[in-house]
C-alpha positions as CSV (number, residue, x, y, z in Angstrom):
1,X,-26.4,156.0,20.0
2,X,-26.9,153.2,17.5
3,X,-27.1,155.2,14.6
4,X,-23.2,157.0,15.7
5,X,-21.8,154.0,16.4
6,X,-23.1,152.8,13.1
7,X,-21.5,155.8,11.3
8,X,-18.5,155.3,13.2
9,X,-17.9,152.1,11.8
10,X,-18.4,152.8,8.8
11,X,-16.1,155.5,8.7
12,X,-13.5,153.4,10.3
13,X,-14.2,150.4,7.9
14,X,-13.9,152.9,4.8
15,X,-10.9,154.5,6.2
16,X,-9.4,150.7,6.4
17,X,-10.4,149.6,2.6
18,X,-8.8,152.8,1.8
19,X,-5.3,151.9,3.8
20,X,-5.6,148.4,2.4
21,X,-6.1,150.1,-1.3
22,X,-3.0,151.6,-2.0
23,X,-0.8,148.6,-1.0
24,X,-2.8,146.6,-3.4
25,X,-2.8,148.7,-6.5
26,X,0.9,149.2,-6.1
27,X,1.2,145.3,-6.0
28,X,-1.4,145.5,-9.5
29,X,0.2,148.5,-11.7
30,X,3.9,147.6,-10.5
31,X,4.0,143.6,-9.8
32,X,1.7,141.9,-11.5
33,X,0.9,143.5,-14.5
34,X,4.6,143.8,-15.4
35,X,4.9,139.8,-14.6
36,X,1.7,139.1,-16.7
37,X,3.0,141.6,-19.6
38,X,6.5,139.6,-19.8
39,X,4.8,136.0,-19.4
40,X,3.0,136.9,-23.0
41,X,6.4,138.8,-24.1
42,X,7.9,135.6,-23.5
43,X,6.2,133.7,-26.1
44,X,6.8,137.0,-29.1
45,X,9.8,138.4,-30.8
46,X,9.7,141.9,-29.6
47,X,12.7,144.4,-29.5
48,X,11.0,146.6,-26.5
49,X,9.6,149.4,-28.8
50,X,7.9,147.6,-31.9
51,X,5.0,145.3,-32.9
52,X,5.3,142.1,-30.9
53,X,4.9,139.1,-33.0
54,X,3.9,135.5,-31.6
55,X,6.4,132.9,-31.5
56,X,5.2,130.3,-29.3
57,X,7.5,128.7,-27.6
58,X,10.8,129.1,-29.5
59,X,12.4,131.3,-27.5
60,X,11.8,128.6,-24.4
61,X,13.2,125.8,-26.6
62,X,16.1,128.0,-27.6
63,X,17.2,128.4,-24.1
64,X,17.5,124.6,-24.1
65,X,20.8,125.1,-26.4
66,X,21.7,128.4,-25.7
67,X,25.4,127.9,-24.1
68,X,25.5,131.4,-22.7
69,X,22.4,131.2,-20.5
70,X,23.4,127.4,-19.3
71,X,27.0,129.4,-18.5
72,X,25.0,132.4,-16.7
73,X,23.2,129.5,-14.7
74,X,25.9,127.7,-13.9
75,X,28.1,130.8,-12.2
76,X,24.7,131.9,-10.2
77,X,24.7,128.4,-8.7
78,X,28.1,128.9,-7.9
79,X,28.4,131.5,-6.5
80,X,25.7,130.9,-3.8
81,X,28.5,128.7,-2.3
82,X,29.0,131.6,-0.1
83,X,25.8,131.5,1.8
84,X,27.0,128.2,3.9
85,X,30.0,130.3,4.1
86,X,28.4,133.6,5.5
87,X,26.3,131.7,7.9
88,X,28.7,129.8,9.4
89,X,31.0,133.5,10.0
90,X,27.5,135.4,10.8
91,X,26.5,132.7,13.6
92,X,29.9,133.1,15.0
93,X,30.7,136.6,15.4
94,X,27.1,136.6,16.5
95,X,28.0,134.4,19.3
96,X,31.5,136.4,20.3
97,X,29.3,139.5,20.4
98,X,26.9,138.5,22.0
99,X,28.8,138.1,25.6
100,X,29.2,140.8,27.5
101,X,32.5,141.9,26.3
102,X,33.9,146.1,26.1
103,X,34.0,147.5,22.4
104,X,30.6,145.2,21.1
105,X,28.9,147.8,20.2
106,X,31.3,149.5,18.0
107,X,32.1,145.9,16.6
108,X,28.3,145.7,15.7
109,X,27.9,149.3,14.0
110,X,31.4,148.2,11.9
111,X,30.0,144.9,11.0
112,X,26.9,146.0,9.4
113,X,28.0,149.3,8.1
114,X,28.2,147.5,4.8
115,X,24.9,146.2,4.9
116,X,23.9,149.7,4.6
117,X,26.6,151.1,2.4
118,X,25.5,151.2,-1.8
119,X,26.3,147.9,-3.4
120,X,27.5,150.5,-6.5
121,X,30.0,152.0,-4.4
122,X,31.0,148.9,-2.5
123,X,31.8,147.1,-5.9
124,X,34.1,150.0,-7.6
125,X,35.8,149.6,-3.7
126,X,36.0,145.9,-4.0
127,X,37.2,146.7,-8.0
128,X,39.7,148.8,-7.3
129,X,40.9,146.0,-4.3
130,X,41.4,143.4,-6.3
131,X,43.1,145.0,-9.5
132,X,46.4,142.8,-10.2
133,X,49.2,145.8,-9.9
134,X,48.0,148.1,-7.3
135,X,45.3,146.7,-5.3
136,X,45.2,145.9,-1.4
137,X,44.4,142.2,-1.7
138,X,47.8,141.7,-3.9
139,X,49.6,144.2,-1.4
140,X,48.9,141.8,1.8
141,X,49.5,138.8,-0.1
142,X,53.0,140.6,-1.1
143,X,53.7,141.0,2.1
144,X,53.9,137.2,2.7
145,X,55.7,136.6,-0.6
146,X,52.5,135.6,-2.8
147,X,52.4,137.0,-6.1
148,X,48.5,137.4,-6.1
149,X,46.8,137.2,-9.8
150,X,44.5,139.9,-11.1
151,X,41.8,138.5,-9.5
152,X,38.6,139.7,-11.8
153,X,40.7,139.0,-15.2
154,X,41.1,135.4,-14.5
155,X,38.3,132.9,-14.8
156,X,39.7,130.5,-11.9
157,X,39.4,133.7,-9.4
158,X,36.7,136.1,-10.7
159,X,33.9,133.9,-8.9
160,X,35.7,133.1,-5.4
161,X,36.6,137.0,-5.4
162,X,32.5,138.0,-6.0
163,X,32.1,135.0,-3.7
164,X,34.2,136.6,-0.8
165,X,33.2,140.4,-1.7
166,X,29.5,139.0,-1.0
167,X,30.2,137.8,2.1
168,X,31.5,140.3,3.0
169,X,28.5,142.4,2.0
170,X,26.2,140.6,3.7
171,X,27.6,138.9,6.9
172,X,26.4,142.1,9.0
173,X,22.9,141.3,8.5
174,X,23.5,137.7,9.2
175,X,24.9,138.4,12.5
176,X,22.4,141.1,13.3
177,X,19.7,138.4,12.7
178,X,21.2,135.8,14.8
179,X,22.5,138.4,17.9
180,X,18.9,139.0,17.8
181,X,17.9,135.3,17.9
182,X,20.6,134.3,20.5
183,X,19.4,137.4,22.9
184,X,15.7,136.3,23.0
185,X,17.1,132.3,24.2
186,X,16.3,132.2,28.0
187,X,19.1,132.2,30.1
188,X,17.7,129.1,32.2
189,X,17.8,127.2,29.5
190,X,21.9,127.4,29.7
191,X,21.5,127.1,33.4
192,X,19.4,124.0,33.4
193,X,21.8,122.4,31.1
194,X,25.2,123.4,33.4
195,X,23.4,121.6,36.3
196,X,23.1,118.4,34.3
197,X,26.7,118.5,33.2
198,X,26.7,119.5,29.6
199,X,29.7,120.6,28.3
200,X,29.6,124.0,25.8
201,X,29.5,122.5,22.4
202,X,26.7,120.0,23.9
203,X,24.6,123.2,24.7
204,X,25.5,124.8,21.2
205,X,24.1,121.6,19.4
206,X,21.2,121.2,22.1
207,X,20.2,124.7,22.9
208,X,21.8,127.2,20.3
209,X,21.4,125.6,17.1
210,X,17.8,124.8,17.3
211,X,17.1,128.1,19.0
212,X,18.1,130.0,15.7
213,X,16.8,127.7,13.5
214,X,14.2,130.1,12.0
215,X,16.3,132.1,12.0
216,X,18.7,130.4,9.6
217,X,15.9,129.0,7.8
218,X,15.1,132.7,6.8
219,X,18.6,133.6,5.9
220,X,18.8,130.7,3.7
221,X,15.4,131.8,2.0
222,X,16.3,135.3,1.4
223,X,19.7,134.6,0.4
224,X,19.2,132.1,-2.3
225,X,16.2,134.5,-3.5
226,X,19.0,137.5,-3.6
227,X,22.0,135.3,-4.8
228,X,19.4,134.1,-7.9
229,X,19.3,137.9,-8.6
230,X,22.5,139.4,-8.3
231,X,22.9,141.8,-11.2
232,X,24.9,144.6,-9.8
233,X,28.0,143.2,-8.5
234,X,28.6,141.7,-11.7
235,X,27.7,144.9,-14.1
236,X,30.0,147.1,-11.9
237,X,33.1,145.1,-11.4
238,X,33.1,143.0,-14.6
239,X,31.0,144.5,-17.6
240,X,31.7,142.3,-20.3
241,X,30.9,139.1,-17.9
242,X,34.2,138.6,-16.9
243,X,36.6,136.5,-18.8
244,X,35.2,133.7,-20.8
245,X,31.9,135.1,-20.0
246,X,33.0,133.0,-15.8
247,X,31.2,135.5,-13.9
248,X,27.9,136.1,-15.7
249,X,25.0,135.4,-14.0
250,X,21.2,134.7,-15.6
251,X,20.3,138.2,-14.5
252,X,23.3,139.6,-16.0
253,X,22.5,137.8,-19.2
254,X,18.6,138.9,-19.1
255,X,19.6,142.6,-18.6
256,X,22.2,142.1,-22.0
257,X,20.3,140.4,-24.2
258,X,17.1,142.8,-23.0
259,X,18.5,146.1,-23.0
260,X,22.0,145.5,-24.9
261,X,21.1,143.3,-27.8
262,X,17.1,144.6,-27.5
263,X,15.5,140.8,-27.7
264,X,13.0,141.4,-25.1
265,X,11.0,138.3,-26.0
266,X,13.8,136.0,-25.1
267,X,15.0,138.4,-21.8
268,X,11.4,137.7,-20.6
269,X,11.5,134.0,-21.4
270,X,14.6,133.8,-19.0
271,X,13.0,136.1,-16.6
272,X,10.1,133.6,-16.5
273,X,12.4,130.3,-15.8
274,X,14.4,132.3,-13.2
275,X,10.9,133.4,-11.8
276,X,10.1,129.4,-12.1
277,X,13.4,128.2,-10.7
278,X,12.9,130.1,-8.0
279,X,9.3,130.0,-6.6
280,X,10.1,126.3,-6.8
281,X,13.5,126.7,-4.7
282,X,11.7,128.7,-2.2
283,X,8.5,125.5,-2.0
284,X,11.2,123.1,-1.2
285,X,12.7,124.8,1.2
286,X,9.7,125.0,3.1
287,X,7.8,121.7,2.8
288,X,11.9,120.8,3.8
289,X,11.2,122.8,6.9
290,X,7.8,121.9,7.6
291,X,8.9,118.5,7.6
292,X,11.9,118.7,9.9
293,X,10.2,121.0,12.2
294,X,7.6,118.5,12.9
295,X,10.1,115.5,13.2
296,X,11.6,117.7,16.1
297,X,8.5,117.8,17.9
């Protein structure tokens, strides 16, 4: 009997390392082999194909004056403006669908049907909605005598339009996220707070708000991991950068000067302070949260 069991484990524990393998070699041949090959790129001037030469740290110390990149940065900050934005309209349909009202389920499937959509095909949509003669954001301002501009061939507009097309994008998976968090609140605590007079925006600042704080604290994470990434967006709806090189992000400018201009030494140099930038983002946020979570308690 002890000699089965003792096969059985080890079957069982064999069959587990072998689970736990493939997961883990994934992570080593496409992760961080990749990450360790474009930390040394970093340091060479290499064109992707040829002999890479060591440099040291000149393509880091060229990044220090290069105007493009500190433009690139500049719009990626920017134009995570829209995740206060999208969580403010995500916690507040959340909250209208959550009652028990006829049509929310429809309202739901609508809302995150662009979560699922391709972000290629949503941007030649989005494109084609904001071109200055014939598009459908020009032809509802017309309709209240606005003369809209061409919205991704002027600097002052390219951002806010990516800004609002992102939203957009995303605010279905927002909402799901928070329905989800406001459905697993117990109903007693609403109750408990009627009995002692508290008015509804007293129980939304009270009861709601730190309810679906985790939740916003994730939404915030992942956001500002995928706003410091956004690539596509950009290469689909404005090429060359936009005008005056306004809507550009550091991604943007990795993947041109990378695969465009074929200086993959300095590409992985900025992929490498992104990589910083934001593993250092992300530790803020949650020694930020660690900290507040245990001043609540």
């Amino acid at each position: 009997m002890k000699n089965k069991t003792s096969k059985l484990y080890k079957s069982e524990r064999r069959n587990a390392y072998m689970f736990v393998a493939l997961p883990i070699l994934g992570y080593l041949i496409f992760i961080l082999a990749p990450t360790i090959y474009s930390v040394y790129g970093s340091f060479t001037s290499w064109n992707g194909l040829g002999q890479m030469d060591f440099i040291g740290l000149q393509n880091y110390v060229f990044l220090l004056t290069d105007e493009s990149f500190h433009k690139a940065l500049y719009n990626t900050v920017f134009m995570m403006l829209g995740i206060p934005l999208g969580l403010i309209l995500a916690l507040l349909l959340a909250l209208g669908l959550n009652r028990a009202i006829f049509g929310t389920q429809v309202f739901r499937v609508l809302y995150y049907v662009p979560v699922i959509s391709s972000i290629a095909a949503i941007s030649i949509l989005w494109q084609w909605a904001y071109n200055g003669d014939y598009g459908l954001v020009n032809q509802f301002l017309a309709i209240f005598g606005i003369d809209g501009p061409s919205w991704l061939m002027n600097k002052h507009t390219v951002k806010p339009a990516l800004i609002l097309m992102t939203v957009w994008k995303g605010l279905g998976y927002s909402m799901l996220l928070y329905l989800a968090a406001l459905q697993s609140v117990p109903k007693t605590y609403y109750e408990a707070a009627k009995l002692d007079g508290a008015n509804g925006f007293q129980m939304f600042k009270n009861i709601t708000l730190p309810m679906v704080k985790p939740v916003t604290f994730f939404i915030v994470v992942t956001s500002i991991i995928g706003g410091a990434q956004i690539f596509t967006e950009i290469n689909v709806m404005t090429p060359t950068g936009g005008p005056e090189y306004s809507s550009a992000t550091v991604v943007f400018y990795i993947w041109q000067k990378a695969f465009g201009n074929f200086e993959m030494g300095y590409g992985s140099a900025m992929a490498v302070v992104l990589g910083i930038g934001i593993f250092l983002v992300t530790y803020i946020q949650f020694k930020v949260n660690e900290k507040s979570s245990y001043e609540l308690d």
